[in-house]
C-alpha positions as CSV (number, residue, x, y, z in Angstrom):
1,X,-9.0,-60.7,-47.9
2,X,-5.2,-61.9,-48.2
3,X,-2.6,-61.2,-45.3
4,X,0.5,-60.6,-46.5
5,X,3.7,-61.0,-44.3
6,X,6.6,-58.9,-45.8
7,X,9.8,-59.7,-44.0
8,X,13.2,-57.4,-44.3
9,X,15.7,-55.7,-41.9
10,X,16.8,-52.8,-44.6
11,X,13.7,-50.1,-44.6
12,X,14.6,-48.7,-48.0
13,X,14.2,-52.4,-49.6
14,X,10.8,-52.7,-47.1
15,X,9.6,-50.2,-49.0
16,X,10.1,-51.0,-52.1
17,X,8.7,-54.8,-51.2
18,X,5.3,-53.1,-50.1
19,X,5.3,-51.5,-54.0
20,X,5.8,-54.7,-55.2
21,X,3.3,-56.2,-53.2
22,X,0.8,-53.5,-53.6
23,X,1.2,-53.7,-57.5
24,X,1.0,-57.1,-58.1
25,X,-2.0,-57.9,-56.2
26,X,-3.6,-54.5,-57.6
27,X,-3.1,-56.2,-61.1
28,X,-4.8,-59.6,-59.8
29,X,-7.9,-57.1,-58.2
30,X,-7.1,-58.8,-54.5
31,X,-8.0,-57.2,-51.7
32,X,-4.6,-57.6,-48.7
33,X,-3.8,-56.8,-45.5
34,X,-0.1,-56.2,-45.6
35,X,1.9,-56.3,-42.4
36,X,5.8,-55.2,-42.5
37,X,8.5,-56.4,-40.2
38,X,11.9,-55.5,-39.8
39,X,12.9,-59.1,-38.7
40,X,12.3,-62.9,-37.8
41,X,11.4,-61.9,-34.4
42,X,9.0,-59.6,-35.0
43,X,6.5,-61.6,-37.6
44,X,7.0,-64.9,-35.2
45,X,5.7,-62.1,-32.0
46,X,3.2,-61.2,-34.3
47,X,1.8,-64.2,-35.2
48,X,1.6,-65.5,-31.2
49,X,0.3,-62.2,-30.2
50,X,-2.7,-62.2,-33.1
51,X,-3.2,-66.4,-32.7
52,X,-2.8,-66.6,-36.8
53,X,-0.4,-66.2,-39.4
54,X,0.0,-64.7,-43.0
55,X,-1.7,-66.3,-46.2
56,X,1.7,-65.2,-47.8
57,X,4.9,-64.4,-46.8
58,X,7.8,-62.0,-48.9
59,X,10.8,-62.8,-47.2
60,X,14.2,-61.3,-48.1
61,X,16.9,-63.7,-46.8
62,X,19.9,-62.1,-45.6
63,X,19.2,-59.9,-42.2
64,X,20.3,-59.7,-38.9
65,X,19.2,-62.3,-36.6
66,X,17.6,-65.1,-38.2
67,X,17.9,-65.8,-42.0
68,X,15.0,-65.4,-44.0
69,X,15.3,-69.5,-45.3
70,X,15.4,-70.3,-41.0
71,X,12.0,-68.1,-40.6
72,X,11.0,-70.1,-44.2
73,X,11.2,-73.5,-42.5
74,X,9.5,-72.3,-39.3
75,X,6.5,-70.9,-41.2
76,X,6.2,-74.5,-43.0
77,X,5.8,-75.9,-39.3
78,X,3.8,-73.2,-38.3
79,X,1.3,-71.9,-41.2
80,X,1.6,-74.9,-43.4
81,X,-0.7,-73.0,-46.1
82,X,0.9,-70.0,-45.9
83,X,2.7,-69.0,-49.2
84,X,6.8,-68.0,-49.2
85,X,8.2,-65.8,-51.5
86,X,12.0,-65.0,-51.0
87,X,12.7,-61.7,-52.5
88,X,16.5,-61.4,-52.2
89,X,19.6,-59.3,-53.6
90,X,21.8,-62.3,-53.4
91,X,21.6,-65.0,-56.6
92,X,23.9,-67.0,-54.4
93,X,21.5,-68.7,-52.4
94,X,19.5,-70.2,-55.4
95,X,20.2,-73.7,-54.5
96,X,20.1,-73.1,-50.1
97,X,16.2,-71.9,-50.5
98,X,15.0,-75.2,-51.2
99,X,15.8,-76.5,-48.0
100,X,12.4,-74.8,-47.1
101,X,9.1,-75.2,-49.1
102,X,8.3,-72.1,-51.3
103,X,6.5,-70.7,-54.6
104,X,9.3,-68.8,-56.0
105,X,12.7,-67.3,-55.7
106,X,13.0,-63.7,-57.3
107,X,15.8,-61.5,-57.5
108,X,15.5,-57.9,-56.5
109,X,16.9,-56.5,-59.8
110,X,14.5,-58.6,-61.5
111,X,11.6,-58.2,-59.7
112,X,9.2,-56.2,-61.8
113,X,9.5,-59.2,-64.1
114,X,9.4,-62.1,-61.9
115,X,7.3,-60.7,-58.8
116,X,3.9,-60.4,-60.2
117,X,4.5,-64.3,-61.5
118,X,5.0,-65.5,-57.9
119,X,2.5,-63.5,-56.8
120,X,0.2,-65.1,-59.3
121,X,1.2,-68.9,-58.7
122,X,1.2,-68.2,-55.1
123,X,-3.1,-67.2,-55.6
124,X,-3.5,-69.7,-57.6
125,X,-2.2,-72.1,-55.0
126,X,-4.2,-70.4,-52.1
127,X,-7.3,-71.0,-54.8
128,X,-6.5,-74.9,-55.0
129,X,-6.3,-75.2,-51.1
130,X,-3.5,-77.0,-51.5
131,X,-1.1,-77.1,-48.2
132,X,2.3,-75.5,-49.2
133,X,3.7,-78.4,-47.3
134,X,2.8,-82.1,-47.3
135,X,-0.5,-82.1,-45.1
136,X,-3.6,-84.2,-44.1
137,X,-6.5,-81.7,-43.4
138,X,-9.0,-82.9,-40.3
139,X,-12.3,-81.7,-40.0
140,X,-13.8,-81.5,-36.8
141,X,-17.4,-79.8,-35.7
142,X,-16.8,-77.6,-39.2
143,X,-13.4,-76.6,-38.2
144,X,-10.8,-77.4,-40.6
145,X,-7.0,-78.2,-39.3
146,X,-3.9,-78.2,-41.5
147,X,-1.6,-81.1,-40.0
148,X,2.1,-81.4,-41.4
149,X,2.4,-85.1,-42.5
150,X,6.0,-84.5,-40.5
151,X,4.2,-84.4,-37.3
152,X,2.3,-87.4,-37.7
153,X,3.1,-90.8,-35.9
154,X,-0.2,-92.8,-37.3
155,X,-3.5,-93.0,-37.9
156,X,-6.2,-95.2,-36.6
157,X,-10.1,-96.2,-37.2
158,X,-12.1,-95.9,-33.8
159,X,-16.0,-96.5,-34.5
160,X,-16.3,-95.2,-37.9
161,X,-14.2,-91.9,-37.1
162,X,-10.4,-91.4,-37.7
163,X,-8.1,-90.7,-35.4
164,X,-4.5,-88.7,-36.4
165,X,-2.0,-89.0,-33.7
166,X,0.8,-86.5,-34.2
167,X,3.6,-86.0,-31.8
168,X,1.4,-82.9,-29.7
169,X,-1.5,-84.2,-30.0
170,X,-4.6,-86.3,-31.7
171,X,-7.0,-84.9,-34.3
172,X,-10.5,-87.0,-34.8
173,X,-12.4,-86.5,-38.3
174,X,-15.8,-88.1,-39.6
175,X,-13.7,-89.8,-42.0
176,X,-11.8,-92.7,-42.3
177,X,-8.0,-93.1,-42.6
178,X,-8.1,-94.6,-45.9
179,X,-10.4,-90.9,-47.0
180,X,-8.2,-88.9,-45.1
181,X,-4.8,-89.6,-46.3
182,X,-4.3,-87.8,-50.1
183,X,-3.6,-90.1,-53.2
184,X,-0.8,-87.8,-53.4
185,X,0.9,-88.7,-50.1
186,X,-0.7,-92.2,-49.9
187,X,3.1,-93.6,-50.4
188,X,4.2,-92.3,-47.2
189,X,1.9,-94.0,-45.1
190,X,2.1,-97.7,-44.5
191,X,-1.1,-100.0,-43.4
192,X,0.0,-102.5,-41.2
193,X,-3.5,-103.6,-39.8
194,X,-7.2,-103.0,-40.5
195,X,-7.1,-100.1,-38.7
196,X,-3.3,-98.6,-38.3
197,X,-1.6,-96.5,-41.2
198,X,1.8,-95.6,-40.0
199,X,4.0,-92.7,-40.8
200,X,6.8,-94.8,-42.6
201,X,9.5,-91.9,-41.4
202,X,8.4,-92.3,-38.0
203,X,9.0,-96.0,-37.7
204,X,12.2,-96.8,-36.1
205,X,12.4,-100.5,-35.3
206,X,10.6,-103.3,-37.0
207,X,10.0,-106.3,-33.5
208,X,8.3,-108.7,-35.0
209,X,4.6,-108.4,-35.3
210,X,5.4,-104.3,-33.9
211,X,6.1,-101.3,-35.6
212,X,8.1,-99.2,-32.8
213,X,7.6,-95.7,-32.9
214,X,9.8,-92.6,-32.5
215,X,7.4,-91.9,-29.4
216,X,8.2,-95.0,-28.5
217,X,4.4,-96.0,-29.5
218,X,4.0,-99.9,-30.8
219,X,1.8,-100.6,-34.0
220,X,0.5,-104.0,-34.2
221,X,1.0,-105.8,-37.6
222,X,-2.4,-108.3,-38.2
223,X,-1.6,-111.2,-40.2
224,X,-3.2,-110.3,-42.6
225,X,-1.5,-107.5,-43.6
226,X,2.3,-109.2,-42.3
227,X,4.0,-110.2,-45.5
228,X,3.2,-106.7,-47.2
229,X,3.8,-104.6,-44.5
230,X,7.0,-106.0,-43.9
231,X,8.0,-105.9,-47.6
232,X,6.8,-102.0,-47.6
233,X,8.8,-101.6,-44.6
234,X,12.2,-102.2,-45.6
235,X,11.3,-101.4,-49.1
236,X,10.3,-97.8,-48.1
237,X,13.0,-98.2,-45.4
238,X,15.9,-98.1,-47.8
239,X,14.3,-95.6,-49.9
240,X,13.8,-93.0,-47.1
241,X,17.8,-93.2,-45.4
């Protein structure tokens, strides 16, 4: 069973987001849990209160307190696979949305057309198990985590296990780094040594043989990987300012 998160500070469009949300997943014979909220603060005390977050979100964006694209990039931190929907009166922020990941950008006035196509790509997605933002996914003792690739400094090979060292914490899976990191978002890690991959966004200083972190955290380069790593480095280095 889906939860779905429907966020809006104006009760009469609420309402009429719960018979849009009620419709569309009827017509896709999905079983939800809805839960309403009347702002930001109360689906963030939700989610602390019940230790777990919606499968998808229906966010308007304009509302007292925080904006619905503000709660957007919190949930991508947050619930990385949860799905965003903004469902909004206001065409003007069609280009401000995509500062936060999302499936699809309706208009109210438009909704019974558009609505049950978001809904749709936003199952399909959940189907896929892809992350709804860039994410490595660890498993440990059968428990699967979702890690934002943002909050990853670099990964390393200890025995035959790998290691994922974020900025709040480490993550250990049967796998090794080279298995772990997607073909997809292979490009955003660099191997510097035959058993570091580093976050190329995290790196801030290049000292020699020593990738300096933004934790302050020093990556050896072996020489056998020295004339490509450095290459990648300020290659990727230029690309990513």
């Amino acid at each position: 069973m889906l939860t779905i998160a429907i966020c809006d500070d104006l009760k009469e469009h609420l309402q009429r987001a719960e018979e849009l949300v009620d419709k569309a997943f009827a017509a896709e014979g999905k079983q939800i849990r809805k839960k309403c909220f009347a702002s930001a603060k109360e689906l963030i005390s939700w989610m602390e209160m019940e230790s777990q977050g919606p499968d998808i979100a229906v966010l308007d964006i304009e509302m007292d307190g925080e904006d619905g694209i503000s709660l957007a990039k919190r949930l991508n931190i947050l619930v990385p696979m949860c799905r965003i929907i903004f469902l909004t009166a206001y065409q003007d922020y069609d280009m401000d949305v995509y500062e936060a990941e999302h499936i699809w950008f309706v208009i109210k006035k438009r909704a019974e057309e558009y609505f049950p196509l978001a809904v749709r790509k936003a199952i399909r997605s959940l189907d896929e198990l892809e992350t709804a933002v860039p994410s490595l996914i660890v498993s440990e003792n059968r428990q699967k985590t979702v890690i934002p690739i943002n909050k990853i400094l670099y990964l390393t090979r200890v025995g035959r296990k790998g290691h994922v060292v974020c900025v709040d914490g480490e993550y250990v899976d049967r796998r090794g780094p080279a298995a772990l990191i997607p073909d997809a978002y292979r490009e955003r890690f660099l191997r510097c040594h035959e058993g570091f991959w580093v976050n190329v966004r995290m790196i801030v200083q290049l000292d020699r043989d020593t990738f300096i972190l933004k934790d302050g955290s020093r990556i050896p380069i072996s020489r056998g990987y020295r004339e490509q790593a450095r290459e990648e480095f300020f290659r990727k280095y230029r690309i990513t300012q």
